[in-house]
N, C-alpha and C positions, 0 to 999 in steps of 0.2 A: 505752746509753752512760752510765754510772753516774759518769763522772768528768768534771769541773768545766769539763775543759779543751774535751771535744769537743762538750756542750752548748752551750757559750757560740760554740764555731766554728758549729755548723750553726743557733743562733738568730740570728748576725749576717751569715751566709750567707743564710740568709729573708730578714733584715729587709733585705740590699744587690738582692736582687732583687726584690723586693715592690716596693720604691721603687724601683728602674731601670725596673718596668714602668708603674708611673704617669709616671713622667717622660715615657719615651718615649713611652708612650697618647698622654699632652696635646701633644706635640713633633706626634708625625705626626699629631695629630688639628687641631693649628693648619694644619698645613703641608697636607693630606691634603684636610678640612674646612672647616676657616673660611678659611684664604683665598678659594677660589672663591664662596663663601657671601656674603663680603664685597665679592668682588668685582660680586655680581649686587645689593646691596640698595643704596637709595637714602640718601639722609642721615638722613631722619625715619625710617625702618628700623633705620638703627645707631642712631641715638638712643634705640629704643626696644629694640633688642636687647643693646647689648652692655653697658650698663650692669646687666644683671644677669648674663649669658654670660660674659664678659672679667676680672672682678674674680675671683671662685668659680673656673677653668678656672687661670688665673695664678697663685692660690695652691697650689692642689694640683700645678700645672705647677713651682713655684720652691721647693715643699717638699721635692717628690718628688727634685727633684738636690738638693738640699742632704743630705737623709738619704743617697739613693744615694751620694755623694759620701765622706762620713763614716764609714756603713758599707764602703766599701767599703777606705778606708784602713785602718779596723780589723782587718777582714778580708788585710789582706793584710801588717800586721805581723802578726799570729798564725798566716799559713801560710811567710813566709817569712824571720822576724823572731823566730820566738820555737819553743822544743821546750820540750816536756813533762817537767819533770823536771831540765833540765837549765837552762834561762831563757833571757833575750833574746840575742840572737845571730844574723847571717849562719847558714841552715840551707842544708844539701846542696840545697834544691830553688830555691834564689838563686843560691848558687855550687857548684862541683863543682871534679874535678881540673883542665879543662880555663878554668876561669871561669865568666863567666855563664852559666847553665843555656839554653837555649831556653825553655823554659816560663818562664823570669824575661824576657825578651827581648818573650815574646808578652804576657804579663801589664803589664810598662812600656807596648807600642807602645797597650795599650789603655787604660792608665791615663791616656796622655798626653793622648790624645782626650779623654777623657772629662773630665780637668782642664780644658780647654781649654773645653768645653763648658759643662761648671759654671760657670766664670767667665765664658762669653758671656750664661749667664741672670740670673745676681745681677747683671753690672755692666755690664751693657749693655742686654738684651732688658725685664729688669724694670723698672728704673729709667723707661726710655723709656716703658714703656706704662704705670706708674704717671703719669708725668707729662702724659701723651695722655689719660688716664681722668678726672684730675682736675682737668683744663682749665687746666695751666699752662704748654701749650706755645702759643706767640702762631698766630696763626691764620696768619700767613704760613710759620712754620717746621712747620705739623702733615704737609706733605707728606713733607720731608724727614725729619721724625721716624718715620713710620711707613715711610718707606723702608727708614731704619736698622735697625728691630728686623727689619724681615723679610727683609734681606740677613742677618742675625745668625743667625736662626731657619732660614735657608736653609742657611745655614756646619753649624749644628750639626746639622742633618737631613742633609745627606752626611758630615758626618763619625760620624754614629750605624752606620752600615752596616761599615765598616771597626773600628772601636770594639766594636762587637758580636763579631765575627770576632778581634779580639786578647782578648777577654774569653771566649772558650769555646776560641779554642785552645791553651791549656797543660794542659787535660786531655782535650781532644781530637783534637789533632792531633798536635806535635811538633816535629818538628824545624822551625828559624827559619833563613831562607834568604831570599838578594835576588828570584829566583823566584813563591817562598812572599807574600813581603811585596807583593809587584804582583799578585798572586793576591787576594792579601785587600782590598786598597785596589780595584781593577778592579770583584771582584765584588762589594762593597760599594757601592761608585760607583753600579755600574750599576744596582744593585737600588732604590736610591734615586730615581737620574733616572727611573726607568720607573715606581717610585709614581708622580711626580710628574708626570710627561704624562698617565698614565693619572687621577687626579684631575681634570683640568679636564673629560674625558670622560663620569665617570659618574654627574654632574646630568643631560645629555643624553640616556643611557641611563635612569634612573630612571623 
């Protein structure tokens, strides 16, 4: 690839999945892991675990969507925003003769997710557990606070399943259909609830 344009595509294509797979590690590894973990240790346990666990885990968790995020915007003015040679512009694989492309359809339904997600971790999930880590949530509100992030953490762990399925199918699948789209969202869903039953299980099994 000797030209400028399709380096710079497939080094920001790496760099949007490099960082969607640390995201998502830390995502289902909260969700997957440390909840049940958290849920068997006692106080003087957390006090002596998560202060080293929680701060490290949180950063790579709130960097990895921020790069994912950014990369992937990038990424997606330069596949459907911009041609080679000729510059920025609506390209055939956004619109066609009929309008929206499919592949632009599946591409939005997962970008939406995924936006959506982004901003449950910078303004909501992090905030919260910076403020839980560094002891400025008053001791009567810390229950409710950690309720918060992990109804948050829980939002964006089923919405990763569906999100994943709109991000591989405009070069995998095709055609976008009402069908299609409960198809994707179902087995999405599902794949997620059955981590997550399955997680509380396999401490016991261990």
């Amino acid at each position: 690839m000797p030209d400028l344009y399709s380096n710079l595509h497939l080094i920001i294509r790496w760099l949007h999945v490099i960082a969607g797979i640390t995201w998502i590690g830390h995502l289902y590894f909260f969700n997957f892991v440390n909840v049940p973990l958290q849920g068997s240790l006692d106080d003087a346990a957390k006090k002596a675990v998560n202060p080293q666990l929680m701060p490290r885990a949180l950063w790579w968790f709130r960097w990895g969507a921020m790069v994912t995020f950014l990369a992937g915007l990038s990424l997606f003015v330069l596949t459907y925003f911009y041609t080679p040679g000729v510059g920025f512009g609506a390209t055939s694989l956004l619109i066609d003769t009929m309008g929206l492309t499919h592949r632009a359809m599946w591409i939005l339904f997962g970008m939406l997710l995924g936006t959506i997600m982004w901003f449950n971790v910078w303004f909501i999930i992090w905030p919260t557990q910076k403020r839980l880590l560094t002891g400025k949530v008053p001791a009567d509100q810390i229950p409710a606070a950690r309720k918060k992030a992990l109804l948050t953490s829980r939002i964006n762990t089923y919405l990763s399943g569906p999100m994943l399925f709109g991000m591989l199918a405009p070069a995998h699948y095709g055609a976008m259909s009402t069908p299609a789209l409960l198809i994707a969202l179902g087995l999405g869903l599902l794949a997620i609830w059955a981590s997550i039953r399955s997680s509380s299980n396999v401490g016991k099994l261990a």
